[in-house]
C-alpha positions in Angstrom: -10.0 -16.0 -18.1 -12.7 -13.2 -17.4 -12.7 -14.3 -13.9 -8.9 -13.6 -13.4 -8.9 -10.2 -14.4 -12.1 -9.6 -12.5 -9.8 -11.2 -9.8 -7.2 -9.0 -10.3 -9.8 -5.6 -10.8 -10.1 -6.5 -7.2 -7.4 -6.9 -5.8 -6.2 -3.5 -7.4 -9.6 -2.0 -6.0 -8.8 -2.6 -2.6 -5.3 -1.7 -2.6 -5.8 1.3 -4.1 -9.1 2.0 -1.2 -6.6 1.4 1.0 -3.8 3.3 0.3 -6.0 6.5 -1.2 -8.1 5.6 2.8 -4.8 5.8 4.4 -4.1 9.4 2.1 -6.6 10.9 2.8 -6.7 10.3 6.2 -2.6 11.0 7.1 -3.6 14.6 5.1 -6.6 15.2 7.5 -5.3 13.9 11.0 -2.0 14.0 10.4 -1.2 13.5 14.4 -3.1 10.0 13.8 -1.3 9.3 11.2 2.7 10.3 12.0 3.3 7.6 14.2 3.9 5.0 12.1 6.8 6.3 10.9 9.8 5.3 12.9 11.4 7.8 14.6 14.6 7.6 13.7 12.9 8.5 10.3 10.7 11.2 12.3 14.4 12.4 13.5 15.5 12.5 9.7 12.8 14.1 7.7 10.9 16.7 8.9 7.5 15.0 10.0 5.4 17.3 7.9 7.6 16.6 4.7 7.6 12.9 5.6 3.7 12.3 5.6 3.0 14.6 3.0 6.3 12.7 0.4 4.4 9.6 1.9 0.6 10.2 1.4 1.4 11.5 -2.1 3.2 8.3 -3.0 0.3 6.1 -1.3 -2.0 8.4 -4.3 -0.5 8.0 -7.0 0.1 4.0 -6.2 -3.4 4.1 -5.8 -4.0 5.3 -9.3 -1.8 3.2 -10.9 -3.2 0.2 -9.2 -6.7 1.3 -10.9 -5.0 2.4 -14.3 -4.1 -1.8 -14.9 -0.7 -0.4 -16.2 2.3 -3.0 -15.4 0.6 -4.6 -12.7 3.5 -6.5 -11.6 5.6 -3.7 -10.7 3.0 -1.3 -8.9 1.9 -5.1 -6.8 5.4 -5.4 -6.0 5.8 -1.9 -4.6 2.4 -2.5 -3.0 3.5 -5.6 -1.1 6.9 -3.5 -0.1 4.9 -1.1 0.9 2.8 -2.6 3.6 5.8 -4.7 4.3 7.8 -1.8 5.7 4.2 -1.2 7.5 4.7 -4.2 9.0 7.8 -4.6 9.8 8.4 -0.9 11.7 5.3 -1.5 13.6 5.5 -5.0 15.0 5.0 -3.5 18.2 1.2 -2.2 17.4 0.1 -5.0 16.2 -3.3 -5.1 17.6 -3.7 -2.1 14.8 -1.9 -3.2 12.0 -3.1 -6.8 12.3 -5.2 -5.9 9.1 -2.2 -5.0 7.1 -0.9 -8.8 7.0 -4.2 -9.2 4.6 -3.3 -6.4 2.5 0.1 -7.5 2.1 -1.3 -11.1 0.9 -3.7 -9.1 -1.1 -0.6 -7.5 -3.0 1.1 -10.9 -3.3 -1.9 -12.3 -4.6 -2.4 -9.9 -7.1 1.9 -9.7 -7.6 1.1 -13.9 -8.7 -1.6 -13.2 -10.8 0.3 -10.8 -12.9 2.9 -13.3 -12.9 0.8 -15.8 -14.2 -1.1 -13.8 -17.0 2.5 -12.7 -18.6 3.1 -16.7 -19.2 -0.3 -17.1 -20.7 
């Protein structure tokens, strides 16, 4: 049992690296970062508000990934998260290539929780 929820510590440790990396970084180089948004979302929300909203979301997922509080719902919105990633940037693949290991990394950690609640 101690090795599942060192499993699960991380899982919820590299999530939340990569969503505080991805944070950080959309705050700092924002042109880097806007992008991946699609534009008719660009064309909807102002760009600024968008990755800001964005970014503040990916923090405070990130801290309630490290919190352990109701893991099963923050590694569902993880998985949507990077699914949406995904999905509006099929195109770049050759970048978001890594993001198919995240999203198993949210699954993983989604099944985890699962199992734990039956135990």
């Amino acid at each position: 049992m101690k090795y599942l929820k060192f499993s699960s510590f991380l899982l919820r440790l590299g999530l939340a690296f990569t969503f505080t990396y991805a944070a950080v970084g959309s705050f700092l180089e924002p042109n880097s970062w806007i992008g991946f948004f699609p534009i008719w979302l660009r064309n909807m929300v102002p760009e600024n508000i968008l990755l800001s909203g964005f970014s503040v979301y990916e923090l405070v997922l990130s801290a309630w990934l490290l919190s352990g509080y109701k893991i099963l719902v923050a590694s569902a919105l993880s998985a949507l998260t990077i699914l949406g990633v995904i999905i509006f940037n099929l195109g770049a693949m050759d970048i978001i290539f890594r993001d198919v290991a995240v999203l198993f990394a949210a699954l993983s950690l989604l099944f985890l929780s699962l199992d734990s609640k039956q135990s």
